[in-house]
C-alpha positions in Angstrom: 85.8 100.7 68.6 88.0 100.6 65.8 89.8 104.1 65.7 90.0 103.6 69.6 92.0 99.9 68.8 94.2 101.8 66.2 94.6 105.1 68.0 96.1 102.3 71.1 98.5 100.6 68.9 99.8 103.8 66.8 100.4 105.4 70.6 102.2 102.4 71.7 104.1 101.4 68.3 105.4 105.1 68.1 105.9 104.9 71.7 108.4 101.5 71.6 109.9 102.9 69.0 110.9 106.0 70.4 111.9 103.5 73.1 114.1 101.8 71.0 116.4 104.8 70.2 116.7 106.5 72.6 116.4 104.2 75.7 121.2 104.1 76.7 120.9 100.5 77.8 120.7 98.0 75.4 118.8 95.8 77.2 115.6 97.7 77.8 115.9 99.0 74.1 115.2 95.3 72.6 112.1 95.0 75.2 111.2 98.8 73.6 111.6 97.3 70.2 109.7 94.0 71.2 106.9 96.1 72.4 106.6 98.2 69.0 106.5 94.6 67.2 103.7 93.7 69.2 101.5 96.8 69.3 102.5 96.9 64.9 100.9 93.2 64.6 97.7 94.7 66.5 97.9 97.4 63.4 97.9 94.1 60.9 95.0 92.7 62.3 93.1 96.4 61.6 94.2 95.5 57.9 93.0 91.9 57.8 95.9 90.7 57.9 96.0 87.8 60.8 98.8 85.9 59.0 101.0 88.4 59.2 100.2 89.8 62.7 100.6 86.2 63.9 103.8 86.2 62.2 105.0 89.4 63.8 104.6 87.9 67.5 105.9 84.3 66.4 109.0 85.4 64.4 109.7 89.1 65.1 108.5 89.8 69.0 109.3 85.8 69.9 112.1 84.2 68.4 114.0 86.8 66.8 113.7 89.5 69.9 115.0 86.5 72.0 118.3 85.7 69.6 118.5 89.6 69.9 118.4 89.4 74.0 120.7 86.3 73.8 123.2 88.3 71.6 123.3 91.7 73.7 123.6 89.3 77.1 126.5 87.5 75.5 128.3 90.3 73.9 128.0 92.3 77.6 128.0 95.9 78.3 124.2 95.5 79.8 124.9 97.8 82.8 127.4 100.3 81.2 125.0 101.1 78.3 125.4 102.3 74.9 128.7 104.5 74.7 128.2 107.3 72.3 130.5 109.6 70.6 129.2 113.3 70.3 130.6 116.0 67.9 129.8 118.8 65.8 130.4 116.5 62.3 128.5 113.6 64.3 125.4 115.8 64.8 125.2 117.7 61.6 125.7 114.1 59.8 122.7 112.8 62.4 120.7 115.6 61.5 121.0 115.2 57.4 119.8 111.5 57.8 116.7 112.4 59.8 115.8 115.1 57.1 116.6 112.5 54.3 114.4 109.7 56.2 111.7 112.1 56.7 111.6 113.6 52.7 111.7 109.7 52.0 108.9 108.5 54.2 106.6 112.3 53.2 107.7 111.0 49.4 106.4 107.6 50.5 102.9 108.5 52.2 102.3 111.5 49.4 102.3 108.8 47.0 99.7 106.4 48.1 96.9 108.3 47.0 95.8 109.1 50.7 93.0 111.9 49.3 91.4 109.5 48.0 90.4 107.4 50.7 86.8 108.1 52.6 85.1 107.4 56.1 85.4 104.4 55.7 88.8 103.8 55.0 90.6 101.6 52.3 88.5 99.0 50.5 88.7 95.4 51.2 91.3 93.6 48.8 90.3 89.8 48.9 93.4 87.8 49.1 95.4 90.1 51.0 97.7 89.5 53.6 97.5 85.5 53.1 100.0 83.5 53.0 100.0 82.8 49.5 99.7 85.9 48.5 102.7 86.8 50.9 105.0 84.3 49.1 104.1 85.2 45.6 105.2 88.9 46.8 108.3 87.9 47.9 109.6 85.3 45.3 108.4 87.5 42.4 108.2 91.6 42.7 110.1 91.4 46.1 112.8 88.5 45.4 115.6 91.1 45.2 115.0 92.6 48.5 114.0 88.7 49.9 117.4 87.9 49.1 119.4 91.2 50.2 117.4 90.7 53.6 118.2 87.2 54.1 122.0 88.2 53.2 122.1 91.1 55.9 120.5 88.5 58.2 123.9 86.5 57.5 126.2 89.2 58.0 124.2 90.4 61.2 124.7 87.1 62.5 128.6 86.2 61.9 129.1 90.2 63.6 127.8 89.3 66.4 130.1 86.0 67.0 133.0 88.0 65.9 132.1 91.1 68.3 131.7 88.6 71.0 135.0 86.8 70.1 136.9 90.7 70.9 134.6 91.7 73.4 134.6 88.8 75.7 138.5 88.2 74.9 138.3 84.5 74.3 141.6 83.6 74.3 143.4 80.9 71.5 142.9 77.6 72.5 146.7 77.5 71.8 147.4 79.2 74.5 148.1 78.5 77.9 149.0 81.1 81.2 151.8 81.0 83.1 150.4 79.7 85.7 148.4 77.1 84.1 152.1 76.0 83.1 153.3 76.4 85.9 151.1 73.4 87.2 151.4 71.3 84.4 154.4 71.2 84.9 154.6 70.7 88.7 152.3 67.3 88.0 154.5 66.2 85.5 157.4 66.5 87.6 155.3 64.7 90.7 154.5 61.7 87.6 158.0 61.6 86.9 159.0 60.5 90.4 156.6 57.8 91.3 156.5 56.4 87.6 158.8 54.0 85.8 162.5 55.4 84.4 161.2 55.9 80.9 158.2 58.2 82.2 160.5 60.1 84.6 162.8 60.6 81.7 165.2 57.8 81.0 167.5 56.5 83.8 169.1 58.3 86.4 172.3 58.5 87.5 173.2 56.5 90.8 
């Protein structure tokens, strides 16, 4: 029942992800993305690692994935979908990062000793995946990346008001249209004629 339960939620967490990329509209690539997040906790619970599953669907699927929704909605372009640029230096470039990703992650999963693992798969590490443990990880052998995460959460954050700012063409509270002038001025001119002689603009001549 086990490989059936991973075999599910490897299929659909390589199956959001391929979602992610290479869905054009942005919306339905966050619900791809939100769907890898969700079948990758299932994976965590395989590990024994309910804390962090739970904190996949709480934080990552729910209120993450719904700032991420929030932003694309706001920032627009929903029905237009993601405009790409295509060109011979653009796909050779593309091409070199997939083969550098892929040399990283065969570096990554050559080195975790995967012949030695049996039947029965890795042993049982009391301790991990609680919370504790988590937070010891983090804010001692992981604090630099902690940190460098946390500040690309920042920038993430103050790009998206700023791309919102240009995209949506919010205009300087300064300014006003000619129109808008237009009227202001027409009411000031109608407040002028029923008001007193220093609100019309001193006295008039008779």
């Amino acid at each position: 029942m086990a490989e059936v339960f991973f075999f599910l939620a490897a299929i659909g967490a390589v199956g959001g992800a391929l979602g992610t990329v290479m869905l054009r509209d942005a919306f339905y690539s966050v619900l791809a993305l939100v769907t890898h997040l969700i079948f990758l906790a299932m994976l965590f619970l395989l590990l024994r690692a309910e804390f962090v599953a739970a904190a996949q669907v709480i934080v990552y699927a729910g209120a993450v994935m719904v700032l991420y929704v929030f932003v694309v909605g706001y920032v627009g372009g929903l029905e237009a979908g993601l405009a790409g640029r295509s060109g011979p230096a653009l796909r050779v470039i593309s091409v070199l990062f997939a083969l550098v990703l892929f040399v990283e992650l065969a570096i990554a999963l050559i080195g975790t000793g995967l012949e030695a693992l049996d039947s029965e798969g890795a042993p049982y590490v009391p301790g991990f995946g609680e919370p504790s443990r988590i937070g010891e990880l983090f804010l001692t052998e992981y604090l630099v990346a902690f940190e460098v995460a946390s500040l690309l959460l920042l920038v993430a954050a103050v790009g998206a008001v700023i791309l919102a700012r240009r995209r949506s063409g919010l205009a300087d509270p300064r300014e006003i249209s000619f129109t808008d002038f237009m009227k202001r001025d027409e009411l000031t001119k109608g407040e002028g004629d029923t008001g007193t002689m220093i609100e019309a603009g001193g006295p008039r001549d008779i």
